[in-house]
Residue, then its C-alpha position, 0 to 999 in steps of 0.5 A: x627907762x627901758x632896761x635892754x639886756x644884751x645878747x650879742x651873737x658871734x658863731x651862734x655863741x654869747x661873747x662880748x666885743x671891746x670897742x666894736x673890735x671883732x679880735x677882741x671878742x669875751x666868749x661866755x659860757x652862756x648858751x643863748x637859749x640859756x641865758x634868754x630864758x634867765x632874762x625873762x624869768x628875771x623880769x625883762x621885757x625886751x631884748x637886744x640882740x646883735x648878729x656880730x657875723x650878719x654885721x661884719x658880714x654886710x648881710x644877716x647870718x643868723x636868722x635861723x637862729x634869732x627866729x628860734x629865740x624869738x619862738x622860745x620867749x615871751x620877750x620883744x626882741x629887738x635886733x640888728x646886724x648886717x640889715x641891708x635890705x628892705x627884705x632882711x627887714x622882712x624877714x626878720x619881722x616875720x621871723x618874730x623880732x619886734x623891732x629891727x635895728x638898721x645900721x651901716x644903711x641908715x647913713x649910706x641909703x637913708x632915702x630907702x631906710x626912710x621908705x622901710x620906715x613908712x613900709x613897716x611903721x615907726x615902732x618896727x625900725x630902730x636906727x642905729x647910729x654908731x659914733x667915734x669922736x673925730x675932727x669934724x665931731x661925732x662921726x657915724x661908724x659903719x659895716x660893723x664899726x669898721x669904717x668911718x662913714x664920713x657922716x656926722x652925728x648931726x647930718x645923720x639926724x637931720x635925714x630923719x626929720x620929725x615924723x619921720x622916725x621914731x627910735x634911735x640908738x646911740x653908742x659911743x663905741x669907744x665906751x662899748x664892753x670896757x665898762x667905763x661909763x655911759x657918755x652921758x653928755x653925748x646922749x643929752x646932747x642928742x635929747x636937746x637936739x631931737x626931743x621927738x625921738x625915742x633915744x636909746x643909749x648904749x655903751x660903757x654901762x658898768x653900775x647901777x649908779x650909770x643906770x641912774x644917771x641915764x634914767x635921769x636924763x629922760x632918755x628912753x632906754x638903756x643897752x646892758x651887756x657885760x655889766x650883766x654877764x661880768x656880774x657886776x649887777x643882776x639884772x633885777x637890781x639894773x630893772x629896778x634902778x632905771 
């Protein structure tokens, strides 16, 4: 399983958010550049990087910076926030991330996201699909998890048919930054029902035990933050337990 140490941008700063809420935000210390370079010196591979004011703002913001990042590391970034657009896809594969990370349009526009997808290549588009469990089940959050999208969990699946996408990242968002652990059923659940897919599981990882416990569910990758930057593990130790 892949380890994904996070980098979450708000005004060009690391910070954290509790639950998507941008009001909740944890500013670290953290110089971005700083704290890159600690990632790949401890062993990373990849990073996942999120423009919180491209996300809020319904278009990228930050690029200037994230094509610096990925100009200064030898690590794969993976990155989202605000990508709306086939030319915000783009851009930022030019700007020397390796994976961009589509969100709020993956539900809203999927007849071009899937035409991104095919224009790009499977390995350079991640969906993001972010989830709140609601009446009719899991429902995809959109634009910075600040509204519902009316969009089940299952629909949001199956308008991507096999072959027609590769990577996905699930997040419960009620678990995002308060370290209460990983939904583990909710991302076996995903596993069973689209075994073609390369999932991504991301929010409330807090131990190493919560590392193992997704390395074991054969999921292909796991998104850590505030575990990290609250010390609760080094990134070495969460490298070698997934």
């Amino acid at each position: 399983m892949l380890i994904y140490p996070a980098i979450d941008l708000k005004d060009g700063r690391c910070v954290r958010l509790s639950q998507g809420r941008f009001e909740d935000a944890t500013v670290y210390e953290t110089d971005p550049f700083a704290q890159l370079s600690a990632f790949e010196m401890a062993g990373a591979t990849w990073l996942h990087v999120v423009d919180l004011d491209g996300a809020k703002a319904g278009r990228p913001t930050q690029h200037a910076l994230i094509r610096r990042m990925a100009s200064e590391t030898t690590l794969k970034l993976q990155t989202g926030g605000g990508v709306r657009e086939q030319e915000h896809v783009k851009s930022l594969l030019d700007a020397g991330v390796s994976r961009v990370v589509i969100g709020s349009a993956a539900v809203e526009r999927p007849d071009h996201v899937r035409a991104w997808i095919e224009a790009f290549g499977l390995d350079c588009i991640c969906l993001a699909l972010d989830v709140r469990d609601g009446p009719s089940g899991w429902e995809v959050a959109v634009r910075g998890w600040t509204e519902g999208s009316g969009v089940t969990l299952d629909a949001a699946l199956k308008l991507y048919p096999e072959g027609a996408l590769k990577h996905v990242l699930i997040t419960d968002v009620s678990r995002d930054g308060v370290l209460s652990g990983p939904n583990v059923e909710l991302i076996e659940a995903v596993l069973a029902q689209r075994p073609d897919l390369e999932i991504q599981a991301s929010g409330g990882v807090a131990s190493l035990d919560d590392i193992k416990t997704l390395a074991a569910t054969g999921v292909a990758g796991a998104i850590v933050g505030r575990a990290l930057y609250e010390k609760r593990f080094t990134l070495e130790e969460a490298l070698g337990a997934g």
